[in-house]
CHARMM-style PDB file with segment names, atoms N, HN, CA, C and O in Angstrom:
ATOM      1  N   UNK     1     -96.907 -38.102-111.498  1.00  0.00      PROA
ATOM      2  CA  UNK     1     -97.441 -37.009-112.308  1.00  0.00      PROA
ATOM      3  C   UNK     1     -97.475 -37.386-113.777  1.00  0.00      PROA
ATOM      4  O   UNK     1     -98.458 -37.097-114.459  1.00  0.00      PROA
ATOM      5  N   UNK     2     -95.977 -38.297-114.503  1.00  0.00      PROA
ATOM      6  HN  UNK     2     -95.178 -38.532-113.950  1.00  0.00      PROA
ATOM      7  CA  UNK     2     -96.388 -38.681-115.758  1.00  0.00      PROA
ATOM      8  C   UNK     2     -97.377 -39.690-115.926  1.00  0.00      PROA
ATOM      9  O   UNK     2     -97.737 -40.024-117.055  1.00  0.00      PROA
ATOM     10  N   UNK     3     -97.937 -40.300-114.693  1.00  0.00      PROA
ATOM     11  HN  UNK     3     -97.645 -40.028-113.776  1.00  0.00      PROA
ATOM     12  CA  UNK     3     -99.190 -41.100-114.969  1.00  0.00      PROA
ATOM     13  C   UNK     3    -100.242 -40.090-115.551  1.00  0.00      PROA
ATOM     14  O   UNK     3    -100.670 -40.203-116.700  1.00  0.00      PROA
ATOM     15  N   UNK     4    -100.590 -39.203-114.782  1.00  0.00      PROA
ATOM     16  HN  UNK     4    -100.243 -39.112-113.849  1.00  0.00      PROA
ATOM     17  CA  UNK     4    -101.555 -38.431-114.835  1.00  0.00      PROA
ATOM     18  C   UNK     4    -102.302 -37.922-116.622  1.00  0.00      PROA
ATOM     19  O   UNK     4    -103.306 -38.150-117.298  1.00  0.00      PROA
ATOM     20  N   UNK     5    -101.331 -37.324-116.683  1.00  0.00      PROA
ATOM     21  HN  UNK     5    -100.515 -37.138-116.135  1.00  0.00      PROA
ATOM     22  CA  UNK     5    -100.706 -37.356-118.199  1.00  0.00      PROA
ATOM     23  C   UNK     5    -101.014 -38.050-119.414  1.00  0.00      PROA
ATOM     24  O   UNK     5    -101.490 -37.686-120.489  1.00  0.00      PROA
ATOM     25  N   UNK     6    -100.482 -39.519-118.800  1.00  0.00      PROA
ATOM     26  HN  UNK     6    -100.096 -39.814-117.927  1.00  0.00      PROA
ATOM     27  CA  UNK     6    -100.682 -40.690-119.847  1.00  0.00      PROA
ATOM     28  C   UNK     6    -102.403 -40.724-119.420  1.00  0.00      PROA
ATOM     29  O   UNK     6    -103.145 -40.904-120.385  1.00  0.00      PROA
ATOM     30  N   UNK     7    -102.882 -40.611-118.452  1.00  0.00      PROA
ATOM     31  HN  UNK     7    -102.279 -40.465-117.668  1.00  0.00      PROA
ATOM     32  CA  UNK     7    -104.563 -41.268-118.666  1.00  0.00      PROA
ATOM     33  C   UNK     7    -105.344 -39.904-119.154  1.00  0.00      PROA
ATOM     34  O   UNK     7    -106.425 -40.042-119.725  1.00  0.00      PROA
ATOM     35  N   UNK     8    -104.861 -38.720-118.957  1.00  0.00      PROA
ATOM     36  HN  UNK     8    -103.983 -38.608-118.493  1.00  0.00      PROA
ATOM     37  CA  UNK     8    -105.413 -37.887-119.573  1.00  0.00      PROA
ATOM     38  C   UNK     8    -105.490 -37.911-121.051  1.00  0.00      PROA
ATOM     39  O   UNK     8    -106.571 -37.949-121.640  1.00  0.00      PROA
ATOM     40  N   UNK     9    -104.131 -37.884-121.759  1.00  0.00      PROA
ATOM     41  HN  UNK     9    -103.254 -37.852-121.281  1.00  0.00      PROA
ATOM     42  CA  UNK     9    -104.551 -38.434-122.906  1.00  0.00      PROA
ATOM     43  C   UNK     9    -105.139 -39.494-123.661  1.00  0.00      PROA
ATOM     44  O   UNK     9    -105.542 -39.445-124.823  1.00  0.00      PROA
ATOM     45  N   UNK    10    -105.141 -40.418-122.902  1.00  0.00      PROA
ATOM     46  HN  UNK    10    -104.813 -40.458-121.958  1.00  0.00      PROA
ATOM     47  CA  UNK    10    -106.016 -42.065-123.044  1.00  0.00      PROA
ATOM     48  C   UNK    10    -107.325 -41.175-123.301  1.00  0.00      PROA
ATOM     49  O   UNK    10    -107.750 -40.951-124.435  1.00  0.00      PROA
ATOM     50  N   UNK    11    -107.936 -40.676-122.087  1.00  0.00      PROA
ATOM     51  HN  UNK    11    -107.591 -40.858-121.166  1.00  0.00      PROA
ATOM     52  CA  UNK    11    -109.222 -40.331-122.118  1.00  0.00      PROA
ATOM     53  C   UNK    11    -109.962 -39.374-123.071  1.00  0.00      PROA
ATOM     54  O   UNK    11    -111.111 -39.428-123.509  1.00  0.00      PROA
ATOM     55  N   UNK    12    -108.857 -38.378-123.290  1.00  0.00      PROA
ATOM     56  HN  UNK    12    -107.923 -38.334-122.934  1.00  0.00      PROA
ATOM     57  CA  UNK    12    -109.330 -37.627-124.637  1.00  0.00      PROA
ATOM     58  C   UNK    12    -109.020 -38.468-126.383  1.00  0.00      PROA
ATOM     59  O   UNK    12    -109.719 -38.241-127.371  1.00  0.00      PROA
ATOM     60  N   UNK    13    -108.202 -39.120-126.361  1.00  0.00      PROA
ATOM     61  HN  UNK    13    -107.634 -39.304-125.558  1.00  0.00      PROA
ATOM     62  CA  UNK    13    -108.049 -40.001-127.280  1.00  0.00      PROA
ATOM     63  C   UNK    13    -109.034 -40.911-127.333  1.00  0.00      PROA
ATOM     64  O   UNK    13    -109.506 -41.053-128.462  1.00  0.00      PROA
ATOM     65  N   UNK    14    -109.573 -41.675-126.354  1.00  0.00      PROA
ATOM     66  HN  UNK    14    -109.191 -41.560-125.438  1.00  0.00      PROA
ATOM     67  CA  UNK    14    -111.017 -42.342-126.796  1.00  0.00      PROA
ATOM     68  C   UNK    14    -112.144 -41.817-126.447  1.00  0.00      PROA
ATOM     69  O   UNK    14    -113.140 -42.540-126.413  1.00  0.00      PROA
ATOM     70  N   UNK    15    -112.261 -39.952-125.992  1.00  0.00      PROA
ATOM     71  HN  UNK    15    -111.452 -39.365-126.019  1.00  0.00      PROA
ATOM     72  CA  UNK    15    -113.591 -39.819-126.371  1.00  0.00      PROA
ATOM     73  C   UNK    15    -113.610 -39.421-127.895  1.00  0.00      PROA
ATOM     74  O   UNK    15    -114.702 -39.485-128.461  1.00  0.00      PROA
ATOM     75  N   UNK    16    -112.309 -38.942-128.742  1.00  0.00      PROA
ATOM     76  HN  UNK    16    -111.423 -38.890-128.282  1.00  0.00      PROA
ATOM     77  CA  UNK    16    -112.230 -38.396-129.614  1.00  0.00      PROA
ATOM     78  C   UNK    16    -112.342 -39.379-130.961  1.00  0.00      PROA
ATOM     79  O   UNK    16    -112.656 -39.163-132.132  1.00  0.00      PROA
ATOM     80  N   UNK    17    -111.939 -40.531-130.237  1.00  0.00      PROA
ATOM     81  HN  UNK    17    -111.684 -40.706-129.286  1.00  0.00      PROA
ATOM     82  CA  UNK    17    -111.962 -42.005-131.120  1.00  0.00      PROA
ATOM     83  C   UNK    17    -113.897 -42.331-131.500  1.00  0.00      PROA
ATOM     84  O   UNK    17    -114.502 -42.294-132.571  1.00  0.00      PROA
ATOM     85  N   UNK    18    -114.188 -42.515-130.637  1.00  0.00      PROA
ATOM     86  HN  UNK    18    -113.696 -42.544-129.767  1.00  0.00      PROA
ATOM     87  CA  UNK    18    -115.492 -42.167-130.128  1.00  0.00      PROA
ATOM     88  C   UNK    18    -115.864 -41.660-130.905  1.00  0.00      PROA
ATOM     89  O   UNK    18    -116.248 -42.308-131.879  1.00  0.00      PROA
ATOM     90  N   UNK    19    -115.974 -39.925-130.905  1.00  0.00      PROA
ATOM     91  HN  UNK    19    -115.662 -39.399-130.114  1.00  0.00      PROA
ATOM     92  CA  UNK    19    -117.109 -39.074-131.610  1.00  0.00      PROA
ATOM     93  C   UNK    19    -116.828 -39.201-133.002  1.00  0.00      PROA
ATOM     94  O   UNK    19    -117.571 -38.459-133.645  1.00  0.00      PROA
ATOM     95  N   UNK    20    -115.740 -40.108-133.994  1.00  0.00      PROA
ATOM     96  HN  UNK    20    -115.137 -40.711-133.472  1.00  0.00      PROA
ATOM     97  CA  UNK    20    -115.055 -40.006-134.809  1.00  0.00      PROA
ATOM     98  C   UNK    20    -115.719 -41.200-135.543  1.00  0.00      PROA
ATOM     99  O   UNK    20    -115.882 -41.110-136.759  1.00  0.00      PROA
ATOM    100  N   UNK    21    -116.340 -42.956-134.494  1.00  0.00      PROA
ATOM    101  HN  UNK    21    -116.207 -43.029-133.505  1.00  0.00      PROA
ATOM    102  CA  UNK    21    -116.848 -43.657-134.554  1.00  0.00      PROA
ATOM    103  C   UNK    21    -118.266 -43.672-135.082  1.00  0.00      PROA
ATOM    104  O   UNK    21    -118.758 -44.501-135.847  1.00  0.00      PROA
ATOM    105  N   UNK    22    -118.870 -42.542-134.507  1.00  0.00      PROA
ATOM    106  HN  UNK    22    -118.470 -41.868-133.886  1.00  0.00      PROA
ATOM    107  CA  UNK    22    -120.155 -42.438-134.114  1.00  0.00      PROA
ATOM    108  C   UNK    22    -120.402 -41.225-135.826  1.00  0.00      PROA
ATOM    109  O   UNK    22    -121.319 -41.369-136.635  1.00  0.00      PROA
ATOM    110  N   UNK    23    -119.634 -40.491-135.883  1.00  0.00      PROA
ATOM    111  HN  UNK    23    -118.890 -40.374-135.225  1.00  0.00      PROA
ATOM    112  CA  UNK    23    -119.550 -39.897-137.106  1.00  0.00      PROA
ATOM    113  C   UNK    23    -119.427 -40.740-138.730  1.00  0.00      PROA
ATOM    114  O   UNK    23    -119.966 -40.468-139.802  1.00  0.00      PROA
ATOM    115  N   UNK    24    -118.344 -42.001-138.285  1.00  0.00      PROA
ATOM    116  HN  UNK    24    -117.906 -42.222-137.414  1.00  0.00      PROA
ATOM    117  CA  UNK    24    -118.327 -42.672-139.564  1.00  0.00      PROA
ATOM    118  C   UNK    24    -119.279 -43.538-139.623  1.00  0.00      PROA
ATOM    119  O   UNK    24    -119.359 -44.242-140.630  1.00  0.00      PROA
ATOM    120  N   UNK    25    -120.547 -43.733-138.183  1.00  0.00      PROA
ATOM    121  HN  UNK    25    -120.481 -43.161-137.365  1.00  0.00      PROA
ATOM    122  CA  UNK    25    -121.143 -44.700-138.483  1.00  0.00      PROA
ATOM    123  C   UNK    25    -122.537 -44.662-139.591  1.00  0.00      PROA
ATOM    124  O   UNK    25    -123.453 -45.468-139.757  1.00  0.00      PROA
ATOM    125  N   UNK    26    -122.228 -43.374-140.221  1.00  0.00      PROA
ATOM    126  HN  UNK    26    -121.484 -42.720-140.086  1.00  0.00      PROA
ATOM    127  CA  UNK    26    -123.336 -42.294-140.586  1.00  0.00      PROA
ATOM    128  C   UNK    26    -123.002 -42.759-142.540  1.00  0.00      PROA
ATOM    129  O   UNK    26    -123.814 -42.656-143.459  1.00  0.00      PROA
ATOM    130  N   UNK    27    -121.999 -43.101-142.589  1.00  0.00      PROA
ATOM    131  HN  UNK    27    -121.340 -43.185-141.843  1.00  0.00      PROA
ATOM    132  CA  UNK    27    -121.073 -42.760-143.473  1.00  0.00      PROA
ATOM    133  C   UNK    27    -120.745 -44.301-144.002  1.00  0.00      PROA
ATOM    134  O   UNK    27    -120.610 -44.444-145.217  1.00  0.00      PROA
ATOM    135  N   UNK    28    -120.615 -45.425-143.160  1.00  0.00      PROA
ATOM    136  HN  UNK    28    -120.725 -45.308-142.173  1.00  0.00      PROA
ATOM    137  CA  UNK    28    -119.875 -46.698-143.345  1.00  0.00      PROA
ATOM    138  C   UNK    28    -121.374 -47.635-144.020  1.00  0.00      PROA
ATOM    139  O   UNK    28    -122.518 -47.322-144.348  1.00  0.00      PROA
ATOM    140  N   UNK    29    -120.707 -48.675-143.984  1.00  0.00      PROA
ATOM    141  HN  UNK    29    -119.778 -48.929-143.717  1.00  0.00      PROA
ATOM    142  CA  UNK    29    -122.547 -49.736-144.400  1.00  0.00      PROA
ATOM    143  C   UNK    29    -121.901 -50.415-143.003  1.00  0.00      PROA
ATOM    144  O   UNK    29    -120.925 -50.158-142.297  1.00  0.00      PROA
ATOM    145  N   UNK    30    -123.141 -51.577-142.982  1.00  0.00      PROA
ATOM    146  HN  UNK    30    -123.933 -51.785-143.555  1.00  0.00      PROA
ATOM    147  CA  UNK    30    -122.504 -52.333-141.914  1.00  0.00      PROA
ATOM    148  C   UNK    30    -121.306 -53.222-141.442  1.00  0.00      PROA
ATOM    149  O   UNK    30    -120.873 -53.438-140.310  1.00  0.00      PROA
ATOM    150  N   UNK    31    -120.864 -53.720-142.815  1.00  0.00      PROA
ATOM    151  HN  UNK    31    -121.216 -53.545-143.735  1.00  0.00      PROA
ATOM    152  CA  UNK    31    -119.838 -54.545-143.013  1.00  0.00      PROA
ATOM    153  C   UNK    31    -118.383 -53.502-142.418  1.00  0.00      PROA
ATOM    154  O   UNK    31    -117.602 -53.768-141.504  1.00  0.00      PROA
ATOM    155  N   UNK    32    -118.407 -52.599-143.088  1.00  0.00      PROA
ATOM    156  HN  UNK    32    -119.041 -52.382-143.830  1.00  0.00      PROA
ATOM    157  CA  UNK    32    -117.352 -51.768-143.391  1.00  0.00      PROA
ATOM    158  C   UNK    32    -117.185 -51.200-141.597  1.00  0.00      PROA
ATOM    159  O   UNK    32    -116.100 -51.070-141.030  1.00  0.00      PROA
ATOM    160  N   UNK    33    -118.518 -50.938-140.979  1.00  0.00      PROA
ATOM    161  HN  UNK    33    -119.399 -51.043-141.440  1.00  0.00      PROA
ATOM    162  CA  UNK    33    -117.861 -50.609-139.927  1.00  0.00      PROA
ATOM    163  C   UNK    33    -117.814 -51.639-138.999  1.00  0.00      PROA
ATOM    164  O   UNK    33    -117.392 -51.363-137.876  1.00  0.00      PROA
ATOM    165  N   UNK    34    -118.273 -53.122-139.324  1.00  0.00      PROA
ATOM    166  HN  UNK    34    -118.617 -53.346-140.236  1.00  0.00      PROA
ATOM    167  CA  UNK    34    -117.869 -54.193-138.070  1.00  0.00      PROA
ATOM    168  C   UNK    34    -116.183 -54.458-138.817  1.00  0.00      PROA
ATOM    169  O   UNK    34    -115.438 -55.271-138.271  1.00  0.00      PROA
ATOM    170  N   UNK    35    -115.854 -53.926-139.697  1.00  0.00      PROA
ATOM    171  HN  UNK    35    -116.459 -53.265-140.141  1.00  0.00      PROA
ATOM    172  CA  UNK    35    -114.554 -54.676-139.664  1.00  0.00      PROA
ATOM    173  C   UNK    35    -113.774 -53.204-139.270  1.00  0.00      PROA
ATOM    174  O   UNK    35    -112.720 -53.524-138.721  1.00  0.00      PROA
ATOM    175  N   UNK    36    -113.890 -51.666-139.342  1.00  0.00      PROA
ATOM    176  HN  UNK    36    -114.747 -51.406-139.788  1.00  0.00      PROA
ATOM    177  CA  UNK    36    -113.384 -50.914-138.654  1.00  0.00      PROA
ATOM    178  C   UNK    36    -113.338 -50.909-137.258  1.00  0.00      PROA
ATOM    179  O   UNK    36    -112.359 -50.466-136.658  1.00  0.00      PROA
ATOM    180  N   UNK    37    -114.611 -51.503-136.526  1.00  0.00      PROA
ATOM    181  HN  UNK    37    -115.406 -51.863-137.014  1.00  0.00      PROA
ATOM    182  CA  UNK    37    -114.374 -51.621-135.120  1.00  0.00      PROA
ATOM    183  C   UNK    37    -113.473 -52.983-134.483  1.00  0.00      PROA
ATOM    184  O   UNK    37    -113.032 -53.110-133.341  1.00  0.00      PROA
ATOM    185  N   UNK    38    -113.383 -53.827-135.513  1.00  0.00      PROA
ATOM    186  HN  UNK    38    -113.741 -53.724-136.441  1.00  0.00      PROA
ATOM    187  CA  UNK    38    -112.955 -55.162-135.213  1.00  0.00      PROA
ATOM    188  C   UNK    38    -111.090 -54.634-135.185  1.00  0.00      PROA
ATOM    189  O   UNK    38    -110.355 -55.252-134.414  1.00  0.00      PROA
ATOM    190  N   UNK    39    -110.676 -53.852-135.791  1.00  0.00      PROA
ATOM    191  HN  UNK    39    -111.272 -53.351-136.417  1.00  0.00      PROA
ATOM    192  CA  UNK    39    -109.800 -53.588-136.581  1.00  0.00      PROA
ATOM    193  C   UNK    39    -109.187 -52.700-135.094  1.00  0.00      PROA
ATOM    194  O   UNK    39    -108.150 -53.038-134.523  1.00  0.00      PROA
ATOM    195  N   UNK    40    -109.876 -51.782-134.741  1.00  0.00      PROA
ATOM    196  HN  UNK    40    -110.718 -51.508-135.204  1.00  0.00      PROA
ATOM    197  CA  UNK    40    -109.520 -50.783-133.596  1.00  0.00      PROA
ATOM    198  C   UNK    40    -109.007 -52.119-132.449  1.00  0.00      PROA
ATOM    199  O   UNK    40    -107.904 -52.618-132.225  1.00  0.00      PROA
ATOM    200  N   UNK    41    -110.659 -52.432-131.781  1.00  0.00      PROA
ATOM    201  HN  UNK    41    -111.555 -52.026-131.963  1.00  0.00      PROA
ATOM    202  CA  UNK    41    -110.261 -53.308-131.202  1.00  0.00      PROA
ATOM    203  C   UNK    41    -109.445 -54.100-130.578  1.00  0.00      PROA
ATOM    204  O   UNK    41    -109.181 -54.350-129.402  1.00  0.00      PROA
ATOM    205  N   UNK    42    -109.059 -54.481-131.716  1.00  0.00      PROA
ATOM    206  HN  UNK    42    -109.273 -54.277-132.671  1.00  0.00      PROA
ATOM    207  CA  UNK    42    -107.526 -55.813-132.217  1.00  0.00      PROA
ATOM    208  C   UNK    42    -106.496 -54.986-131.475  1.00  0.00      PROA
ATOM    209  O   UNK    42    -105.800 -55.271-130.500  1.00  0.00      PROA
ATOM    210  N   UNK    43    -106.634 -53.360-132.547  1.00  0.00      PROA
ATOM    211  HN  UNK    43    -107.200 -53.128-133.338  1.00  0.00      PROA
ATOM    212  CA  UNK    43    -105.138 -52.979-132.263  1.00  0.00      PROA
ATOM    213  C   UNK    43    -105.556 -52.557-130.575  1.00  0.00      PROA
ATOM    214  O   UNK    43    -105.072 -53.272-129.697  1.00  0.00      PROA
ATOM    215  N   UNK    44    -106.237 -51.676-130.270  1.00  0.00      PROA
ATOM    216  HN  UNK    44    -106.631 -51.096-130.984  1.00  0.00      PROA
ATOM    217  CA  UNK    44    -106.114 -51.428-129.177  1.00  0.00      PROA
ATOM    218  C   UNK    44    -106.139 -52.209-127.569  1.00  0.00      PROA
ATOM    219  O   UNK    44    -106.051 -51.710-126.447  1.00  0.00      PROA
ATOM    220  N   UNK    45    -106.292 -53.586-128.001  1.00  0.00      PROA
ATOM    221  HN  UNK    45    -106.364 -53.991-128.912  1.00  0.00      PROA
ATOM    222  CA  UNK    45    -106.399 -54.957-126.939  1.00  0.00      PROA
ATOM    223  C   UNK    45    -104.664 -55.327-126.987  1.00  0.00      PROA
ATOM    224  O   UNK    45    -103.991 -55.773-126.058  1.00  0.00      PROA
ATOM    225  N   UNK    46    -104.174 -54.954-128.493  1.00  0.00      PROA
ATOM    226  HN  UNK    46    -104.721 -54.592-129.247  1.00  0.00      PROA
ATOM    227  CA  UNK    46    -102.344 -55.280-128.877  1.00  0.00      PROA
ATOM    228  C   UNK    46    -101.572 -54.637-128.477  1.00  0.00      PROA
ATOM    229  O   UNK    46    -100.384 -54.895-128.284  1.00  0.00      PROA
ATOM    230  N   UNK    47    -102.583 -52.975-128.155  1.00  0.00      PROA
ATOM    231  HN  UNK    47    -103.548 -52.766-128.312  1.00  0.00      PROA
ATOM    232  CA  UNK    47    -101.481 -51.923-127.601  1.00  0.00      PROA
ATOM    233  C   UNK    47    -101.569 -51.916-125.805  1.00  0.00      PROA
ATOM    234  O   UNK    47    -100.591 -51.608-125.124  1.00  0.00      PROA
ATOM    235  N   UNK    48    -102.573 -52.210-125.358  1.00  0.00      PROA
ATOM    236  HN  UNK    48    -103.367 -52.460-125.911  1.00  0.00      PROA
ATOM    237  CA  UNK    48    -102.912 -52.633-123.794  1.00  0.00      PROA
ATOM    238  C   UNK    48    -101.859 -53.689-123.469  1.00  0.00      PROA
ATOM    239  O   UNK    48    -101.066 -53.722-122.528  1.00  0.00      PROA
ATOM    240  N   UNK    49    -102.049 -54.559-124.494  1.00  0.00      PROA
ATOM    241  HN  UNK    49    -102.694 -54.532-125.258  1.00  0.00      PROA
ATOM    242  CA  UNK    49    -101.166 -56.171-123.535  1.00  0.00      PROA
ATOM    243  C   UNK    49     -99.738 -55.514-123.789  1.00  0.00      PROA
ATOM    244  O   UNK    49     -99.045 -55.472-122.772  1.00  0.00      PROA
ATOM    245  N   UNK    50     -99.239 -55.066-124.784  1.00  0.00      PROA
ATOM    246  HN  UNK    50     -99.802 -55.101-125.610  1.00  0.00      PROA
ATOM    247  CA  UNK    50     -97.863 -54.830-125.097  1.00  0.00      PROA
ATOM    248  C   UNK    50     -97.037 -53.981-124.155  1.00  0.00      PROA
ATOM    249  O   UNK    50     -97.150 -52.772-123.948  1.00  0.00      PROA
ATOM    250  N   UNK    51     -95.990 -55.037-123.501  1.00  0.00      PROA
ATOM    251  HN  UNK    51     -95.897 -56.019-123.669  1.00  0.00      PROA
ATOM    252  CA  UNK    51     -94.937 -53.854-122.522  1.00  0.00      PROA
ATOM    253  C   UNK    51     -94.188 -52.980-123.063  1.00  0.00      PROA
ATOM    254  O   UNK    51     -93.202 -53.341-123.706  1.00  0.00      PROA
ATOM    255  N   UNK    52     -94.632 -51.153-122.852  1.00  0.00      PROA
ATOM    256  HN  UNK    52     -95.434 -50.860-122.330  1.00  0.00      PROA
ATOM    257  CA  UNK    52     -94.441 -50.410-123.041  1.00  0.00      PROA
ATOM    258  C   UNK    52     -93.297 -49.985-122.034  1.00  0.00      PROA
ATOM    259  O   UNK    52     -92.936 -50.667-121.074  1.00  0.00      PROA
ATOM    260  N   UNK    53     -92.873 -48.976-122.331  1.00  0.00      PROA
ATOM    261  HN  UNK    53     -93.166 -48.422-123.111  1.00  0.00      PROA
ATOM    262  CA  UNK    53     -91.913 -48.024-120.607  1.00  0.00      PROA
ATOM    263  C   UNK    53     -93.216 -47.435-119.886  1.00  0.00      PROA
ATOM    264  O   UNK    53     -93.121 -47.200-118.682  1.00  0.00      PROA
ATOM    265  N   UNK    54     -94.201 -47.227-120.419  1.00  0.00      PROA
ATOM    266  HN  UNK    54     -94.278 -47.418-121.397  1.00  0.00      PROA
ATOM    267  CA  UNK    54     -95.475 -46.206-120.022  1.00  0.00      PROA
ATOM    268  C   UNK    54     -95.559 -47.331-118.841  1.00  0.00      PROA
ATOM    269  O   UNK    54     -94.822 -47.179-117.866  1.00  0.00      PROA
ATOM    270  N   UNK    55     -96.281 -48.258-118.890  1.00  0.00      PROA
ATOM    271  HN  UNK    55     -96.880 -48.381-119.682  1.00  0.00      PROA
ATOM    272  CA  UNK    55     -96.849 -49.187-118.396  1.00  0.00      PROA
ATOM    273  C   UNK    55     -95.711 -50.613-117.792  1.00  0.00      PROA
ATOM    274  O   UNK    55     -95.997 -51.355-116.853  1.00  0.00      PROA
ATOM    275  N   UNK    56     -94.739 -50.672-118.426  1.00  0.00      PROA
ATOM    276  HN  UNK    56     -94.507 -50.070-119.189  1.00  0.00      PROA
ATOM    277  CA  UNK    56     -93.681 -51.980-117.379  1.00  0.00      PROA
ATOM    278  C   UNK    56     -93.216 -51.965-116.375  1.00  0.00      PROA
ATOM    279  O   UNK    56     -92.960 -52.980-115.726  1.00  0.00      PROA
ATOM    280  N   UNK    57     -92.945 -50.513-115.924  1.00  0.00      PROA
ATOM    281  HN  UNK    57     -93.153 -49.689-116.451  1.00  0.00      PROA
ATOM    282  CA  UNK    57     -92.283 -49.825-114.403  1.00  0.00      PROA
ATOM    283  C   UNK    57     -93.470 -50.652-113.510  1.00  0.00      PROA
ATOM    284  O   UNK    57     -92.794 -51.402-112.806  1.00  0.00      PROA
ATOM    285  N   UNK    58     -94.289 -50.789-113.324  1.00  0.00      PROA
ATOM    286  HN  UNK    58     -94.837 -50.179-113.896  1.00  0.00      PROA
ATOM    287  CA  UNK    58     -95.333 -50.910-112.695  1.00  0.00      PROA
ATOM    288  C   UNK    58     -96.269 -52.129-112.523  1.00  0.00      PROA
ATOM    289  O   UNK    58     -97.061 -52.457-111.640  1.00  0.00      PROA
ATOM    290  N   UNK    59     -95.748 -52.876-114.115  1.00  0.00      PROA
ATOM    291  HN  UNK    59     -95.104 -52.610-114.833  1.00  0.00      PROA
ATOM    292  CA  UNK    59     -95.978 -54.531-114.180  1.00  0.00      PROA
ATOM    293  C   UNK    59     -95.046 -55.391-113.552  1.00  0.00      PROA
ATOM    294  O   UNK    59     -95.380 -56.355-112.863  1.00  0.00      PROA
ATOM    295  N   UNK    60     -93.645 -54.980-113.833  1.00  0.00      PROA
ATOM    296  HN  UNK    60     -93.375 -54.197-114.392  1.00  0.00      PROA
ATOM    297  CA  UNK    60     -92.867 -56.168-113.374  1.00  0.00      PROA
ATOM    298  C   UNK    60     -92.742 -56.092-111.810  1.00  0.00      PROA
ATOM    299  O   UNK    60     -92.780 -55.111-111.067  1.00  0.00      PROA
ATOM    300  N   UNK    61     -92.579 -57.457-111.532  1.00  0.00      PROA
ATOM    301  HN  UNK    61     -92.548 -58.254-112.135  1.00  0.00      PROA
ATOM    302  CA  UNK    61     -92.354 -57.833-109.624  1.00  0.00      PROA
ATOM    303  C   UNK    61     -91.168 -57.497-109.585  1.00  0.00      PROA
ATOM    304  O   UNK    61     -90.180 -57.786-110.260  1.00  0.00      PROA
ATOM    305  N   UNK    62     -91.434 -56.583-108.363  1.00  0.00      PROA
ATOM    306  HN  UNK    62     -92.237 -56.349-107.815  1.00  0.00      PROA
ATOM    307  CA  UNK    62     -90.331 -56.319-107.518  1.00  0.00      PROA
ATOM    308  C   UNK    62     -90.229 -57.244-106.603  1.00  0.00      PROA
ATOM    309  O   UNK    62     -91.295 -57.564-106.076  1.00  0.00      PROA
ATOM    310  N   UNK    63     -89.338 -57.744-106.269  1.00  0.00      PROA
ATOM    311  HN  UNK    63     -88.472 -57.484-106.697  1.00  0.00      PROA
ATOM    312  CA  UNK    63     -88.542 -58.472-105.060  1.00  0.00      PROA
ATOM    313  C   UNK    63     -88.776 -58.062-103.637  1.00  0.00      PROA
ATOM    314  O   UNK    63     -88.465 -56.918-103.307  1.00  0.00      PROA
ATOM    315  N   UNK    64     -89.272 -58.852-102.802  1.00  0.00      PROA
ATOM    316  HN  UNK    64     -89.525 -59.782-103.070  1.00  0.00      PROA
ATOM    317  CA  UNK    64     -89.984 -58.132-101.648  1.00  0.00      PROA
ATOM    318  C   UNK    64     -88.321 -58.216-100.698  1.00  0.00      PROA
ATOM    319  O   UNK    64     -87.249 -58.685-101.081  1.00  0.00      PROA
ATOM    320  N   UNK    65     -88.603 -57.705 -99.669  1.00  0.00      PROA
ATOM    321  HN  UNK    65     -89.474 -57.324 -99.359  1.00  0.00      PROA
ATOM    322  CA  UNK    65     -87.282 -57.579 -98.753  1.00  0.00      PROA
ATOM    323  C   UNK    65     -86.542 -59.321 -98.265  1.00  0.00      PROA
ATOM    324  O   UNK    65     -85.340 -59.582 -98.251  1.00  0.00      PROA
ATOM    325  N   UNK    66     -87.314 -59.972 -98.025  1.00  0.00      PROA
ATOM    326  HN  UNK    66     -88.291 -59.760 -98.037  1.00  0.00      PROA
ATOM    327  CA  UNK    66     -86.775 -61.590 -98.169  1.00  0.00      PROA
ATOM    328  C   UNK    66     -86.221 -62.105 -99.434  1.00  0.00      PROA
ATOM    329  O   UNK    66     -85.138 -62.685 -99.359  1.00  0.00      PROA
ATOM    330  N   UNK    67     -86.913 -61.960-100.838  1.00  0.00      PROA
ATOM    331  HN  UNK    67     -87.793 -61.488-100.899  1.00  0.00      PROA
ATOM    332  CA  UNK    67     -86.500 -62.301-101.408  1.00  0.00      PROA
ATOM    333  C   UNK    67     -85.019 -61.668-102.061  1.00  0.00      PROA
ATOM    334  O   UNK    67     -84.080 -62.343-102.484  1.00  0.00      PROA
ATOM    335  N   UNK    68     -85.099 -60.391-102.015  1.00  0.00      PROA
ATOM    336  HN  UNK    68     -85.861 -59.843-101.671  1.00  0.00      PROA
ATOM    337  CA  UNK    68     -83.702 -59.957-102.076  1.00  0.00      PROA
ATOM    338  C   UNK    68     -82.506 -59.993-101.003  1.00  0.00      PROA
ATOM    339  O   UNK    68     -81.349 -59.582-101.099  1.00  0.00      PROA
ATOM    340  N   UNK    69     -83.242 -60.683 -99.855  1.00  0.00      PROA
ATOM    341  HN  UNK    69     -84.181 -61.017 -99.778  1.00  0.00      PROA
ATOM    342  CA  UNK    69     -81.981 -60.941 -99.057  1.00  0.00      PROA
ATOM    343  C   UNK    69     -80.982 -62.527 -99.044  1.00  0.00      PROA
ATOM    344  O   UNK    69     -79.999 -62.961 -98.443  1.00  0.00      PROA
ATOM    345  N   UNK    70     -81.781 -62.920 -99.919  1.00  0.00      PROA
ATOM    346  HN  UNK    70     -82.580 -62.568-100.407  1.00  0.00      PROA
ATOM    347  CA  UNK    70     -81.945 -64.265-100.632  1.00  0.00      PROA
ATOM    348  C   UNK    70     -80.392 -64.501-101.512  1.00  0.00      PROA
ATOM    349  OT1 UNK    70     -80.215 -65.512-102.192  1.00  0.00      PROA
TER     350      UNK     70
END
């Protein structure tokens, strides 16, 4: 159920990232917004790879029944 949760807010967080994008693109020159999107990007490719508690329960290997009898 706290999955649920976490992707719900993912999903409203980047449509909201989104309409926020699409608003400054009105507003930015071009430079200014390839280095704002470069900038998101970055962080948000840094916050994906990075082991969180959200997300490590579920990355790390568990030990199958042989190997813990090991």
């Amino acid at each position: 159920m706290r999955y649920f949760f976490v992707k719900a807010l993912l999903g409203i967080g980047v449509c909201l990232g989104c309409a926020l994008l699409i608003l400054a693109r009105f507003f930015l020159s071009n430079v200014m917004m390839g280095m704002v999107l470069g900038f998101l990007d970055g962080a948000l490719i840094g916050w994906l790879m990075s082991p969180s508690a959200a997300t490590a329960s579920h990355l790390h290997h568990r030990p199958t029944d042989e190997e813990a009898d090991r």
